[in-house]
CHARMM internal coordinates of N, CA and C (Angstrom, degrees):
IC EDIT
DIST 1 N 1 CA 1.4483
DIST 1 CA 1 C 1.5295
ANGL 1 N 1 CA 1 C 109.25
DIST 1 C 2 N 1.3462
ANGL 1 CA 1 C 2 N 112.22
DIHE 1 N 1 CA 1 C 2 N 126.54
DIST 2 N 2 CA 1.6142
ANGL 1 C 2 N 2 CA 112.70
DIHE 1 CA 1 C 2 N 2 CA 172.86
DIST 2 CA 2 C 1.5508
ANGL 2 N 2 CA 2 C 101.23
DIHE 1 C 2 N 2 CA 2 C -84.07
DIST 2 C 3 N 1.7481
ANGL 2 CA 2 C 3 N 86.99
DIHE 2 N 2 CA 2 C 3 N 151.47
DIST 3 N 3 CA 1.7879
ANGL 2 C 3 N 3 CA 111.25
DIHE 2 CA 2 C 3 N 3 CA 171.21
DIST 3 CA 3 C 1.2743
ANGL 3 N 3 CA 3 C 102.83
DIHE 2 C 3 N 3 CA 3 C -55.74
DIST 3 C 4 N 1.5967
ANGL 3 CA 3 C 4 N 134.48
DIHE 3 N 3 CA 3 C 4 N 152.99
DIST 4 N 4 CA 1.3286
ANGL 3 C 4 N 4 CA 119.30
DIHE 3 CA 3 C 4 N 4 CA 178.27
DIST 4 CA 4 C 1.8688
ANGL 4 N 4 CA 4 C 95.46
DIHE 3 C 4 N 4 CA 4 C -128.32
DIST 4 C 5 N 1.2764
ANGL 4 CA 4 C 5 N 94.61
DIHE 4 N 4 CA 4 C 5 N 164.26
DIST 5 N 5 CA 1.7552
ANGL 4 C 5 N 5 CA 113.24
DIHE 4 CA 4 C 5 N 5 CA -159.28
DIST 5 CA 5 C 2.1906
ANGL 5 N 5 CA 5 C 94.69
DIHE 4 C 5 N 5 CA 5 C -107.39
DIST 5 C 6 N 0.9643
ANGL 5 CA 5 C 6 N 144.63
DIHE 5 N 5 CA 5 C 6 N 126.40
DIST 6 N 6 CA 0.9285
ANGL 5 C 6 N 6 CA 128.15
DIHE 5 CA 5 C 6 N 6 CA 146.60
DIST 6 CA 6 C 1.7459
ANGL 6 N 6 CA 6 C 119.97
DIHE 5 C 6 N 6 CA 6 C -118.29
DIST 6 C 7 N 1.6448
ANGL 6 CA 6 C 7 N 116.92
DIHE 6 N 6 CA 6 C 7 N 130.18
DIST 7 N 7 CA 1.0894
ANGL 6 C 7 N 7 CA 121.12
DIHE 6 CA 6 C 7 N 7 CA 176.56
DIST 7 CA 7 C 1.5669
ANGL 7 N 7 CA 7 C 116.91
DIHE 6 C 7 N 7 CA 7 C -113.92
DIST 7 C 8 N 1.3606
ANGL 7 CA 7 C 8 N 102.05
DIHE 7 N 7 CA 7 C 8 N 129.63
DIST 8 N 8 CA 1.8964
ANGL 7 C 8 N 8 CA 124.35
DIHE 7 CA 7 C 8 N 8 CA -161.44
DIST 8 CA 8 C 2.0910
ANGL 8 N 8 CA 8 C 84.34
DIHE 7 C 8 N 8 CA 8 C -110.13
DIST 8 C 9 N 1.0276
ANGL 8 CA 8 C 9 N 82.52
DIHE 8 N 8 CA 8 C 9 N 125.89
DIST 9 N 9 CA 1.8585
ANGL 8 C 9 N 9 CA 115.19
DIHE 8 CA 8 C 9 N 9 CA 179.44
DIST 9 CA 9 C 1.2385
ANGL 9 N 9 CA 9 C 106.41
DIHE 8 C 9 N 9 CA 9 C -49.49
DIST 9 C 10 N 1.1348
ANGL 9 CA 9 C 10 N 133.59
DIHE 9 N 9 CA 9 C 10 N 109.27
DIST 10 N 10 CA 1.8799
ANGL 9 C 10 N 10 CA 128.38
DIHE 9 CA 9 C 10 N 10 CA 165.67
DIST 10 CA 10 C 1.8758
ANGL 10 N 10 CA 10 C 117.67
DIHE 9 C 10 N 10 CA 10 C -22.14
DIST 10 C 11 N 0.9010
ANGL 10 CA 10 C 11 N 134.12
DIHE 10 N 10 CA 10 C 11 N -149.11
DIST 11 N 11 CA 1.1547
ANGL 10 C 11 N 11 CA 121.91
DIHE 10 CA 10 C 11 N 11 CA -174.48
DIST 11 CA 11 C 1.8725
ANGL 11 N 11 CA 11 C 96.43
DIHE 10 C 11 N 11 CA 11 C -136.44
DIST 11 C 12 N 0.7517
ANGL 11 CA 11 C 12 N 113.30
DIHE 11 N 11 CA 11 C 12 N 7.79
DIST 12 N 12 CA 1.4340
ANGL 11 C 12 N 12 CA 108.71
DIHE 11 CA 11 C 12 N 12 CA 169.88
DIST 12 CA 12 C 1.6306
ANGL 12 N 12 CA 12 C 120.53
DIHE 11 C 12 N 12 CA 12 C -125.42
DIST 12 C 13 N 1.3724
ANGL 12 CA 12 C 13 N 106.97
DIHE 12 N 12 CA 12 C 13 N -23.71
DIST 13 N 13 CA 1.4363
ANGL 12 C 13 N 13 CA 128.21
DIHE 12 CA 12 C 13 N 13 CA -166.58
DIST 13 CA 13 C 1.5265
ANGL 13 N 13 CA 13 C 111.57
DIHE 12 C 13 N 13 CA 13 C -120.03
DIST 13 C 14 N 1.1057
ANGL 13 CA 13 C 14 N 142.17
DIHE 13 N 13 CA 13 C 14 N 169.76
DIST 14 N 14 CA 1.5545
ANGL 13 C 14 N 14 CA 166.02
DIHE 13 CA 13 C 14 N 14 CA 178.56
DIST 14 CA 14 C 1.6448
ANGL 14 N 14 CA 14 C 119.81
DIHE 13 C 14 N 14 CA 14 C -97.07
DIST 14 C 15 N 1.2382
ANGL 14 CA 14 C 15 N 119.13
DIHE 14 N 14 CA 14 C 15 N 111.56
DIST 15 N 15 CA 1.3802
ANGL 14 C 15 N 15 CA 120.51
DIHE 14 CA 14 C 15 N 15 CA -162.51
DIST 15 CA 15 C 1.7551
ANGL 15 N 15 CA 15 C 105.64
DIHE 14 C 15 N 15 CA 15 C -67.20
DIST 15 C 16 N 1.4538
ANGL 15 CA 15 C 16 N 114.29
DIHE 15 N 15 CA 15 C 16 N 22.06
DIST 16 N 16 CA 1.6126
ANGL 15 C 16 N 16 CA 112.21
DIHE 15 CA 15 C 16 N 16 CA 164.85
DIST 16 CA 16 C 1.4379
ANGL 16 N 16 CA 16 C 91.64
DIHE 15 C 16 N 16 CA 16 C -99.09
DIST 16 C 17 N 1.0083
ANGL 16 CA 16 C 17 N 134.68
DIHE 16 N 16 CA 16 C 17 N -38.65
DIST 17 N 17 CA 1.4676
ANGL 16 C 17 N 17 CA 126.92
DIHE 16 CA 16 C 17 N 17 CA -175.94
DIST 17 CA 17 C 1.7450
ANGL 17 N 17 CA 17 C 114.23
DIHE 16 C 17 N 17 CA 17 C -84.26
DIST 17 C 18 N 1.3496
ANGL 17 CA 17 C 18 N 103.90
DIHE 17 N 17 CA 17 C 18 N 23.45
DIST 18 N 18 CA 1.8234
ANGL 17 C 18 N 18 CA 98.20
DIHE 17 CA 17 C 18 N 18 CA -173.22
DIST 18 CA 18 C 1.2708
ANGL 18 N 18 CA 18 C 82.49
DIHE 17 C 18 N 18 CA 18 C -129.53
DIST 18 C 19 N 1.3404
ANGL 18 CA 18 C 19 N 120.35
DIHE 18 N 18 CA 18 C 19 N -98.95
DIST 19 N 19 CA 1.4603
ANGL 18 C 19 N 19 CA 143.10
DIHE 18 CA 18 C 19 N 19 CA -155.00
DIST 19 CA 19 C 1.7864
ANGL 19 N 19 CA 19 C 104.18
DIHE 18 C 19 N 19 CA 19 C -78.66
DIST 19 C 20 N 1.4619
ANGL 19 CA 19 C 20 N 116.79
DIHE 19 N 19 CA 19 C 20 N -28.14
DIST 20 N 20 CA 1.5819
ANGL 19 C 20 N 20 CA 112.77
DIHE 19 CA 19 C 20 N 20 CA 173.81
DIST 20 CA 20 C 1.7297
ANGL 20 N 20 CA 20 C 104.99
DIHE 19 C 20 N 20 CA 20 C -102.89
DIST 20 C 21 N 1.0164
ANGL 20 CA 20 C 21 N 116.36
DIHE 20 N 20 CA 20 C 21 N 23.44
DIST 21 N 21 CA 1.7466
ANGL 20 C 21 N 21 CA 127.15
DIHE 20 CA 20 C 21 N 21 CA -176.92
DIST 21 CA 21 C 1.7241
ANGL 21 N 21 CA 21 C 91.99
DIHE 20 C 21 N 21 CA 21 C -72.35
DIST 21 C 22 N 1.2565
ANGL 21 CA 21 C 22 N 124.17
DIHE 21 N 21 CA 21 C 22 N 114.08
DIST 22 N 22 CA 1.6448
ANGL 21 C 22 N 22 CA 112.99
DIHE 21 CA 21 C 22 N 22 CA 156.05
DIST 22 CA 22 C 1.5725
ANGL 22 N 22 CA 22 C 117.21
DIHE 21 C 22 N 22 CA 22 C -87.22
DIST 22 C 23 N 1.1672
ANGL 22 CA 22 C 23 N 87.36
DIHE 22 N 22 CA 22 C 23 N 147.03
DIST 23 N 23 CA 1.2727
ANGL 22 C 23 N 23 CA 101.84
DIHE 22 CA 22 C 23 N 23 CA -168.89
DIST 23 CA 23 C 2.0141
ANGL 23 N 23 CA 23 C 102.28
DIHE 22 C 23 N 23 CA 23 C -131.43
DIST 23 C 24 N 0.7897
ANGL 23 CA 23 C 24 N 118.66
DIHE 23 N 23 CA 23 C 24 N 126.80
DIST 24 N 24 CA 1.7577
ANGL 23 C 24 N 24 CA 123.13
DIHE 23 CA 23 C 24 N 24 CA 179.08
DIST 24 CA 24 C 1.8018
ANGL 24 N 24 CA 24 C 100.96
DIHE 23 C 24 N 24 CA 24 C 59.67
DIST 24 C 25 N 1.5709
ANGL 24 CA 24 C 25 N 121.56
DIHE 24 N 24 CA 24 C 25 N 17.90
DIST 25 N 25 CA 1.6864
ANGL 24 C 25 N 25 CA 114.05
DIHE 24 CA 24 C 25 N 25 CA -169.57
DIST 25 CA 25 C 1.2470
ANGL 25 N 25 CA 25 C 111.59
DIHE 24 C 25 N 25 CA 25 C 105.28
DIST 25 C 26 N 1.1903
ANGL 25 CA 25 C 26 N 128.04
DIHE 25 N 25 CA 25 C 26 N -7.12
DIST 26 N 26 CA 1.5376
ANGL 25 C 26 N 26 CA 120.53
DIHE 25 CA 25 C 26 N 26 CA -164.04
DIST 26 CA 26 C 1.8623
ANGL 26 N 26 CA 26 C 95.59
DIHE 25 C 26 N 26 CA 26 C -164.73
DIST 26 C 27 N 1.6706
ANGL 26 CA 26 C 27 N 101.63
DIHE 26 N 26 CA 26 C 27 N 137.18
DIST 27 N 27 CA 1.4738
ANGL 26 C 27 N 27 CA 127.13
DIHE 26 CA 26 C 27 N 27 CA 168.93
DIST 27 CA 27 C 1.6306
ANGL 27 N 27 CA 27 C 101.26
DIHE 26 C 27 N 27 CA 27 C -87.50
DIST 27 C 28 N 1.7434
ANGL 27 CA 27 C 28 N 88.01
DIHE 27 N 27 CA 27 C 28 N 165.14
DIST 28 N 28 CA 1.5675
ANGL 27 C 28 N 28 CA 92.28
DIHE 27 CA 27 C 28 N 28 CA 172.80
DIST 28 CA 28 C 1.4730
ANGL 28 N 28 CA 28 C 100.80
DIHE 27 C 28 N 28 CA 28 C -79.15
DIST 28 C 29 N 1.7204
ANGL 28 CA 28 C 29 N 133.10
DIHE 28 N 28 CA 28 C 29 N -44.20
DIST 29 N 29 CA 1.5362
ANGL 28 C 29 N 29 CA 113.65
DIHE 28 CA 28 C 29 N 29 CA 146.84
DIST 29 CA 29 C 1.9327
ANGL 29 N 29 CA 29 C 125.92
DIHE 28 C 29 N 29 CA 29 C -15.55
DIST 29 C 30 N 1.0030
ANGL 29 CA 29 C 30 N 102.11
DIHE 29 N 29 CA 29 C 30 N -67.38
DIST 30 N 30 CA 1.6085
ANGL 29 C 30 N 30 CA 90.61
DIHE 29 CA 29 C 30 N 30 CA -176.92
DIST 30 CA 30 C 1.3675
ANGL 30 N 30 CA 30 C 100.04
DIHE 29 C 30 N 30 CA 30 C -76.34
DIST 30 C 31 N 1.2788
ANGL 30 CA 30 C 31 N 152.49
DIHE 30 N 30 CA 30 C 31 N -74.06
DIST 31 N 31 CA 1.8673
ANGL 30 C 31 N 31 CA 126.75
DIHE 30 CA 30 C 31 N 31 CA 157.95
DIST 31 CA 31 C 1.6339
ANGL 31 N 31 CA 31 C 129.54
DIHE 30 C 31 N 31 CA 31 C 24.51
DIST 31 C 32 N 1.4147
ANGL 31 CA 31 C 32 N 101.97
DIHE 31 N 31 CA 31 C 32 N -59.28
DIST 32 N 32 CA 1.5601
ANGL 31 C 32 N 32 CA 121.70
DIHE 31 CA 31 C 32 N 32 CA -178.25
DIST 32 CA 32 C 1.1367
ANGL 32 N 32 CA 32 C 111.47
DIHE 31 C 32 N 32 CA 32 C -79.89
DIST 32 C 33 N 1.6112
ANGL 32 CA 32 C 33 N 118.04
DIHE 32 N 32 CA 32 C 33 N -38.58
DIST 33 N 33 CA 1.5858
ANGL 32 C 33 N 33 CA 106.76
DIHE 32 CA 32 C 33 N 33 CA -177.72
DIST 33 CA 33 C 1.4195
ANGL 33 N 33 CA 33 C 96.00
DIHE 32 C 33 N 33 CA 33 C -97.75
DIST 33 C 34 N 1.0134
ANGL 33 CA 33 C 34 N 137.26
DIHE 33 N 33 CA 33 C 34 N -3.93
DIST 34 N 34 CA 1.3168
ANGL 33 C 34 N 34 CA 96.19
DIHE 33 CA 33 C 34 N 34 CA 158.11
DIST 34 CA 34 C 1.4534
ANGL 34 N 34 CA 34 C 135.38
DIHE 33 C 34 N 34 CA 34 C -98.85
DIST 34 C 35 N 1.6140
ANGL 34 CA 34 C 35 N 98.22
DIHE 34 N 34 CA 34 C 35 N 3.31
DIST 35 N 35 CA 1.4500
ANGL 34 C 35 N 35 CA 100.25
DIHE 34 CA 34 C 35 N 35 CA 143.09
DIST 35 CA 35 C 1.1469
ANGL 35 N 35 CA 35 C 145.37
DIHE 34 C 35 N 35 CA 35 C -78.18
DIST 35 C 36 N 1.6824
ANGL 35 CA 35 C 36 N 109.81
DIHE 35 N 35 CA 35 C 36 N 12.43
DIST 36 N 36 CA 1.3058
ANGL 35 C 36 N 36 CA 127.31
DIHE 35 CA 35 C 36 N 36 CA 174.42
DIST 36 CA 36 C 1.6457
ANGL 36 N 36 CA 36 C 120.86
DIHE 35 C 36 N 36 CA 36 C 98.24
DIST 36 C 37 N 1.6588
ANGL 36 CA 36 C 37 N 104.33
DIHE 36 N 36 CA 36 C 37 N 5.31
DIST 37 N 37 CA 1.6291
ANGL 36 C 37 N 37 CA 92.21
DIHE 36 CA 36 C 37 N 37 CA 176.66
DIST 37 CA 37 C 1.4795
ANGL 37 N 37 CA 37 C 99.33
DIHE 36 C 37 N 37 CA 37 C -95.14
DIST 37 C 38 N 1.3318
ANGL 37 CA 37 C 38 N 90.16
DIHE 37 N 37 CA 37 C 38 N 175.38
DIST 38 N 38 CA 1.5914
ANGL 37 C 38 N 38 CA 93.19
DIHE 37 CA 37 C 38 N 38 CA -173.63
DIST 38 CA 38 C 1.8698
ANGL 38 N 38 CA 38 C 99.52
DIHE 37 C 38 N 38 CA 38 C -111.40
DIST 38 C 39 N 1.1963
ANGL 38 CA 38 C 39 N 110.59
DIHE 38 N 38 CA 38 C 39 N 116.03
DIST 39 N 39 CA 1.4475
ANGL 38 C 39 N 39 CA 138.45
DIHE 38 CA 38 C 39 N 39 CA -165.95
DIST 39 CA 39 C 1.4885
ANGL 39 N 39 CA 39 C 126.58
DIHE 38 C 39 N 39 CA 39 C -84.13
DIST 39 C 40 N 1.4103
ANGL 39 CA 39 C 40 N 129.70
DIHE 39 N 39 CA 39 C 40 N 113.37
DIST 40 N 40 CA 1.2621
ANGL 39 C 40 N 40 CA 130.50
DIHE 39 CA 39 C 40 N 40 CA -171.38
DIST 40 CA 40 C 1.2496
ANGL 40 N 40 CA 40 C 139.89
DIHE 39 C 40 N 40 CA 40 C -113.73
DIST 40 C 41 N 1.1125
ANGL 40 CA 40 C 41 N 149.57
DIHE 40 N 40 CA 40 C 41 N 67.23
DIST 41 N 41 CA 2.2394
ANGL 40 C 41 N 41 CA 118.41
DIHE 40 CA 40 C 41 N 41 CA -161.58
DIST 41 CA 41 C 1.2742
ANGL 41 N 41 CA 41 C 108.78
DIHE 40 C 41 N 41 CA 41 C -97.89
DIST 41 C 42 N 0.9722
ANGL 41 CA 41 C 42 N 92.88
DIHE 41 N 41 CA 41 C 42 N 144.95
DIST 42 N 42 CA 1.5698
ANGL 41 C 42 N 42 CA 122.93
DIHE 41 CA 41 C 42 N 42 CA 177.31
DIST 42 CA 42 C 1.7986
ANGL 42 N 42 CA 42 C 111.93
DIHE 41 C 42 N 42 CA 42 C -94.56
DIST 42 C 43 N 1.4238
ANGL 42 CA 42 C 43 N 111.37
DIHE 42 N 42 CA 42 C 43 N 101.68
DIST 43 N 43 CA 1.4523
ANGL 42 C 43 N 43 CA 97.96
DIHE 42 CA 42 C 43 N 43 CA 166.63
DIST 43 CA 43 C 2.0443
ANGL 43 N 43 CA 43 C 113.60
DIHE 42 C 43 N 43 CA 43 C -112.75
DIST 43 C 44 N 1.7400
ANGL 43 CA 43 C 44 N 87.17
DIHE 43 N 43 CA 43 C 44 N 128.60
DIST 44 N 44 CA 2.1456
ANGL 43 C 44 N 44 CA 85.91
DIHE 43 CA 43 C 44 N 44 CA 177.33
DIST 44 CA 44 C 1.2303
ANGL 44 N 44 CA 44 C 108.45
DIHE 43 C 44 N 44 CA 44 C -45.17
DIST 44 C 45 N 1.0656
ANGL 44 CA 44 C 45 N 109.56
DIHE 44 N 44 CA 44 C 45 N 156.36
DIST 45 N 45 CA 1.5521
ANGL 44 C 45 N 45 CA 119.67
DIHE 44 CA 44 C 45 N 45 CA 174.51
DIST 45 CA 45 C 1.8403
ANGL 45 N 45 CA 45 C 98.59
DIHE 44 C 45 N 45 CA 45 C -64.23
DIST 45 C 46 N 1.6226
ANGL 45 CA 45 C 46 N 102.72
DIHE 45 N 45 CA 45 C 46 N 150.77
DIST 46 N 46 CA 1.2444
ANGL 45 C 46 N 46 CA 107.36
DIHE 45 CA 45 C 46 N 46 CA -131.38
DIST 46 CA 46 C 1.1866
ANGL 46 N 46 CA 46 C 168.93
DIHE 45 C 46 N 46 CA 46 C 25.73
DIST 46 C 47 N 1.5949
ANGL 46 CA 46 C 47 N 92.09
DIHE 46 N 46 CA 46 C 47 N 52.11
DIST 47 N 47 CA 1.7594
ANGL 46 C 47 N 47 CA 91.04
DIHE 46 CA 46 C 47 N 47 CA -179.40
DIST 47 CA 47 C 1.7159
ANGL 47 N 47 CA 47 C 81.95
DIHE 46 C 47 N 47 CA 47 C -149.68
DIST 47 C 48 N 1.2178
ANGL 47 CA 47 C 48 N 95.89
DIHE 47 N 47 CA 47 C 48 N 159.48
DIST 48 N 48 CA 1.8738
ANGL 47 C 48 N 48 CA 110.45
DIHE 47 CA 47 C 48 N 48 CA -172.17
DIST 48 CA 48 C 1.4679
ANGL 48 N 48 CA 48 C 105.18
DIHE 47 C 48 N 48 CA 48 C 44.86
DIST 48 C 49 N 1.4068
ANGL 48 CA 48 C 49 N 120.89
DIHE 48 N 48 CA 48 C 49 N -129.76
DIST 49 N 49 CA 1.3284
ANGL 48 C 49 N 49 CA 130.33
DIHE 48 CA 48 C 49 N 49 CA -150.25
DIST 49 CA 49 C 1.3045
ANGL 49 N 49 CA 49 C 122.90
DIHE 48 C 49 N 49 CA 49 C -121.87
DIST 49 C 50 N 1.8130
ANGL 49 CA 49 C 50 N 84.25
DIHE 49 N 49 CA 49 C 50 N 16.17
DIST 50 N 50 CA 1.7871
ANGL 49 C 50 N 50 CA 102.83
DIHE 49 CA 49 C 50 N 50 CA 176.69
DIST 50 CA 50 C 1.5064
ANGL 50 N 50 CA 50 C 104.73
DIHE 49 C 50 N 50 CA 50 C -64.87
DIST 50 C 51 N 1.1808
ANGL 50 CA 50 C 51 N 117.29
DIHE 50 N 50 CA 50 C 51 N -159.50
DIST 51 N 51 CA 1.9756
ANGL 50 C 51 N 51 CA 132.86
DIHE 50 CA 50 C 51 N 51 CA 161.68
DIST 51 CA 51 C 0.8652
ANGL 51 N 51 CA 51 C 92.57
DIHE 50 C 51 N 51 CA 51 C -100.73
DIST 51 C 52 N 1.6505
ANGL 51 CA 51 C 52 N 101.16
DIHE 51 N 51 CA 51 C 52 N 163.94
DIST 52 N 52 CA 1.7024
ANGL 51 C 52 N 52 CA 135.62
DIHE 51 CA 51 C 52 N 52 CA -146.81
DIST 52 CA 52 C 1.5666
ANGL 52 N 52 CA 52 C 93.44
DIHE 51 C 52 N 52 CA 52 C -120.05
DIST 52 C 53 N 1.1513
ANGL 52 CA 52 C 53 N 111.77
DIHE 52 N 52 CA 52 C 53 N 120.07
DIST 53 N 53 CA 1.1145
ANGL 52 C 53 N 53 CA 126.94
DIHE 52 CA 52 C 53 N 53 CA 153.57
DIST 53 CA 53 C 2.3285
ANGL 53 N 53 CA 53 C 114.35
DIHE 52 C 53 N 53 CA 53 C -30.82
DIST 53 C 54 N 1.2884
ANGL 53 CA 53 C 54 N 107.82
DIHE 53 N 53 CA 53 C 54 N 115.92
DIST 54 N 54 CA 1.5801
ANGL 53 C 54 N 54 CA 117.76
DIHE 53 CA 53 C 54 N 54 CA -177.65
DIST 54 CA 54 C 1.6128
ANGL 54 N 54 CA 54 C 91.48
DIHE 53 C 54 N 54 CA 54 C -12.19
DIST 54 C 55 N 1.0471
ANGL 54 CA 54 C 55 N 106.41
DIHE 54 N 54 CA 54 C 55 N -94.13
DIST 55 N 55 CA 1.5604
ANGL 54 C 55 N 55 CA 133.08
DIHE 54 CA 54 C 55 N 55 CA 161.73
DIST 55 CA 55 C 1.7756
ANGL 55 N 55 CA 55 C 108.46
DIHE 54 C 55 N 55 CA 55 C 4.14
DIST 55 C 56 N 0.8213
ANGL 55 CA 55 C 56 N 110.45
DIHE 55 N 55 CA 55 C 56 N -68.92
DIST 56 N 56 CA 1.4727
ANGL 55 C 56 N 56 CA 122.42
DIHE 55 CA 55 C 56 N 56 CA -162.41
DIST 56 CA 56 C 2.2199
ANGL 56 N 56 CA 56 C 99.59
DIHE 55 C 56 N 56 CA 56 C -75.24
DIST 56 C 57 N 0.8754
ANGL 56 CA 56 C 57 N 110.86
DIHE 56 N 56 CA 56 C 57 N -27.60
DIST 57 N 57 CA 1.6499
ANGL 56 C 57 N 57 CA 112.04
DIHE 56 CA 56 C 57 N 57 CA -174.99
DIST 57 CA 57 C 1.7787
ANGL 57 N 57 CA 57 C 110.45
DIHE 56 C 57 N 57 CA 57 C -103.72
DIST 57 C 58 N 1.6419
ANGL 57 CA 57 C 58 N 106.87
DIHE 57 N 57 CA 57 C 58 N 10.82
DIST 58 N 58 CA 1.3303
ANGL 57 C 58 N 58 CA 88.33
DIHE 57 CA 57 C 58 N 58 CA 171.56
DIST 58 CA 58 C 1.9192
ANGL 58 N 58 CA 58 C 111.19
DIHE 57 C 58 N 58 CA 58 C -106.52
DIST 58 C 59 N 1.4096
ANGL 58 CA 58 C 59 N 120.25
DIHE 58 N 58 CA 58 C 59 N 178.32
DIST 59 N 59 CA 1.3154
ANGL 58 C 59 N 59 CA 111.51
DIHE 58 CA 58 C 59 N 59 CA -158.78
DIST 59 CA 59 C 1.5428
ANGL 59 N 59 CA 59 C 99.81
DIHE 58 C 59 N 59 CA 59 C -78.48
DIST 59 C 60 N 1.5537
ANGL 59 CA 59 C 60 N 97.47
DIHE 59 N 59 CA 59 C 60 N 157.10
DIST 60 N 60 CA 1.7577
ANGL 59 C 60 N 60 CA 100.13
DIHE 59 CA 59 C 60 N 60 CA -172.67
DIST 60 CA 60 C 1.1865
ANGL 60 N 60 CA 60 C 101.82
DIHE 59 C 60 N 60 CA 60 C -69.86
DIST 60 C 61 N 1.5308
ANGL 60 CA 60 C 61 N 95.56
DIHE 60 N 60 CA 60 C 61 N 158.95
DIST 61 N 61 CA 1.6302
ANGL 60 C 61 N 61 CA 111.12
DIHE 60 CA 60 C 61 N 61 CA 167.90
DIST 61 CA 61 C 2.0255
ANGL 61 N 61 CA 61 C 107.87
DIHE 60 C 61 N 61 CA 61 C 84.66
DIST 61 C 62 N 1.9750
ANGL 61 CA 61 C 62 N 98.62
DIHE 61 N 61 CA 61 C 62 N -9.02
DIST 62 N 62 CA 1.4389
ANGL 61 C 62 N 62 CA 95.92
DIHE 61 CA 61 C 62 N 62 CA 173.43
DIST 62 CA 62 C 1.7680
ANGL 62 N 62 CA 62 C 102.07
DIHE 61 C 62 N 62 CA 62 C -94.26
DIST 62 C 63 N 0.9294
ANGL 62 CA 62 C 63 N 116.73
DIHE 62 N 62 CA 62 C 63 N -30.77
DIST 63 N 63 CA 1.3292
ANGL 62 C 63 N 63 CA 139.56
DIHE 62 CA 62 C 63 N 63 CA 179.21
DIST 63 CA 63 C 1.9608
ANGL 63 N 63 CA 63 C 108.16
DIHE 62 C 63 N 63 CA 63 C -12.08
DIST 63 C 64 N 0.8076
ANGL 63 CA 63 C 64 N 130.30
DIHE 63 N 63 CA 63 C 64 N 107.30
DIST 64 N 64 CA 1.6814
ANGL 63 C 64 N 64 CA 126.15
DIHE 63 CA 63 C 64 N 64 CA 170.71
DIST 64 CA 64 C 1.3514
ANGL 64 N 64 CA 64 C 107.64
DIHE 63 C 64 N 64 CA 64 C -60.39
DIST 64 C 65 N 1.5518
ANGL 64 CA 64 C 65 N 126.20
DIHE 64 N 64 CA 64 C 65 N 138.45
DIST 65 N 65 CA 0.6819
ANGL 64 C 65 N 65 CA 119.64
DIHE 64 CA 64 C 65 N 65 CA 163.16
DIST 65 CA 65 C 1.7896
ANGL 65 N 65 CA 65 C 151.75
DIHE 64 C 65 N 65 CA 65 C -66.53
DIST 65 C 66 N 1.1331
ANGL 65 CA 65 C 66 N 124.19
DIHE 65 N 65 CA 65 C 66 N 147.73
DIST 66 N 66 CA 1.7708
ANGL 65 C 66 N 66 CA 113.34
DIHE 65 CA 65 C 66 N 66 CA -137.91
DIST 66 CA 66 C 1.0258
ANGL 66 N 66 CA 66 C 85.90
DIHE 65 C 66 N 66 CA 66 C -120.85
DIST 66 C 67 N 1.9362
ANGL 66 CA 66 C 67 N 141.55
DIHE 66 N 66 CA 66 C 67 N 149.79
DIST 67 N 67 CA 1.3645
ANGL 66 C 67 N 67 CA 139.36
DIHE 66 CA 66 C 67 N 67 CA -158.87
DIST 67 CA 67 C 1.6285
ANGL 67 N 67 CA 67 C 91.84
DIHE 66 C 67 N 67 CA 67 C -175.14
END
COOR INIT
IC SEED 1 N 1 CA 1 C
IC BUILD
């Protein structure tokens, strides 16, 4: 069993643009696995390519207002 790596998303940005960002062909994600850990990110719901918050996927202008 490989050690496993998990990466949690900055707070403004999406952990494809942090830790899966390539840079010269290769992320620090692809880095790790190919040193054999087994590699993860975690993005909160809404941010990257997680699901959208109820709220966030209905059409604009239906939106309730948020306070």
């Amino acid at each position: 069993m490989n050690e496993a790596v998990l990466f949690i998303h900055g707070a403004s940005f999406p952990s494809e643009l942090a830790s899966g960002f390539k840079i010269g062909g290769a992320s620090w994600m692809d880095h790790l696995t190919n040193a054999g850990y087994d590699v993860f990110a975690l993005d909160f719901l809404g941010y990257g390519k997680s699901d959208r918050y109820d709220y966030m996927s209905n059409e604009v202008g239906k939106n309730e207002q948020r306070g």
